[in-house]
N, C-alpha and C positions, 0 to 999 in steps of 0.2 A: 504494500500500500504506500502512495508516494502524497505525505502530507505537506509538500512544498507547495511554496504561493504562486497560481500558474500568473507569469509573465504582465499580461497583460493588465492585475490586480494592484492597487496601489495599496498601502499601508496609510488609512487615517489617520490622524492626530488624535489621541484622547482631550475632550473639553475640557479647559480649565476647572469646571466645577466638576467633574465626575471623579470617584475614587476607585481606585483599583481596591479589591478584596481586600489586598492584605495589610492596607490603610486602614481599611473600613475596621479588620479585626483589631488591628491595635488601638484603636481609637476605642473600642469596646470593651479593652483593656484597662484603661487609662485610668486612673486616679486621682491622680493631678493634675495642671499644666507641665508642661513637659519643657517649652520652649522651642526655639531652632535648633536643630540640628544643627555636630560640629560641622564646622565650614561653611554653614548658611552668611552671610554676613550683613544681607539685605537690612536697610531702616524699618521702621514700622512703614515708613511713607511709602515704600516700595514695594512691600507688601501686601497693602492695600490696593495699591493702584495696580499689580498683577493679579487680582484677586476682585476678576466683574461681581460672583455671589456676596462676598465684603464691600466693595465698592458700592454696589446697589443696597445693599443693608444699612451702612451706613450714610450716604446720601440723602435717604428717604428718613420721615419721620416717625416710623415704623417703632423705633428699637428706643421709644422713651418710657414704656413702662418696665422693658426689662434690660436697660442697660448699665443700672448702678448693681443691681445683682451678677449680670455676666459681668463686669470689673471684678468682683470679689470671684469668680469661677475662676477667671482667666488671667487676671491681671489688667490695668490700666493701657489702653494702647493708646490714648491722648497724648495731646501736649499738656496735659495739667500733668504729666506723669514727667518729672526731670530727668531723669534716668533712660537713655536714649534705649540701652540694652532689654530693657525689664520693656519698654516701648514694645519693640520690636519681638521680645518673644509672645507678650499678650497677642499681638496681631496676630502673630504666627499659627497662637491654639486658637485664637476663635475662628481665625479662616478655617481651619480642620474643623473644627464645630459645624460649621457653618454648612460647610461642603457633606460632612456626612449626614446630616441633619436634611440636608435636599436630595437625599442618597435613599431613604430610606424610601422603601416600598411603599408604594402610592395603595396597594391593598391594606396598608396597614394603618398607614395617615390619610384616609380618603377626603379629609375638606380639606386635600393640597394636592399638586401637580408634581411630582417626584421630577428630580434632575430635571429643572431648567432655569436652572444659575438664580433661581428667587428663594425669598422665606418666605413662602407662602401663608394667609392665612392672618394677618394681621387687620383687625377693623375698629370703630370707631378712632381714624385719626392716630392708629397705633396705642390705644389703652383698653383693646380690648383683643383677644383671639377668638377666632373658629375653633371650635371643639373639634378636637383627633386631625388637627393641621400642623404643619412643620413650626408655626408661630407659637401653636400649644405645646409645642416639643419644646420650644426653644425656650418658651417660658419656663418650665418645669425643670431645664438643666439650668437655666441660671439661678431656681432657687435649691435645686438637688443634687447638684452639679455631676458629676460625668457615671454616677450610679443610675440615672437618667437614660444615658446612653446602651446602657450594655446588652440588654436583651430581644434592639431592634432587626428584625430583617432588613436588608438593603439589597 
């Protein structure tokens, strides 16, 4: 049996917001923030701005009911936060947050649209969520933090 890529087939890109498995399972792992990885060296700013599911999150006015809660999950990724390093790894986990969180099974979170780089699910003006939506996921990690995470399909 000849499992090679016939010729003619191109190799896609995986999407910025899409996670490979074995992201997904570490992340399911997780207990804490973890930070960048050695030899990441990227800003928060950089971060963010490679990071459209981040970008569009925070942009939008979505994320003021549970944004003083994910600081305490993840860490501070503002400029109120001095410390450029601690910056940049808060980015680091909530992008991962973020990304597995729009990762997860659309049979499982049905008032959201799985993997299309949004958090879905966010209403009145971002202080309120859709029940069993990626927004109600994301609430419930920022006050439960990554034990939230562990038992989702994706």
């Amino acid at each position: 049996m000849n499992n090679a890529i016939p010729a003619h087939l191109i190799k896609l890109p995986v999407p910025p917001h899409y996670m490979r498995a074995a992201e997904q399972n570490h992340v399911r792992k997780m207990t804490h923030p973890e930070g960048r990885p050695a030899g990441d060296h990227r800003s928060a700013e950089r971060i963010i701005e490679q990071s459209p599911i981040m970008s569009r999150f925070l942009e939008g006015r979505d994320h003021y009911e549970v944004g003083d809660d994910l600081k305490r999950q993840v860490g501070d990724w503002t400029s109120a936060n001095p410390d450029p390093e601690a910056r940049a790894n808060a980015a680091y986990d909530l992008d991962k947050v973020l990304r597995f969180i729009d990762n997860v099974d659309d049979r499982t979170l049905n008032g959201s649209h799985s993997r299309n780089g949004h958090i879905d699910g966010f209403a009145e003006y971002g202080y309120g969520t859709v029940h069993n939506s990626e927004a109600s996921l994301l609430k419930a990690f920022s006050r439960n933090g990554y034990e939230a995470l562990r038992y989702l399909p994706t």
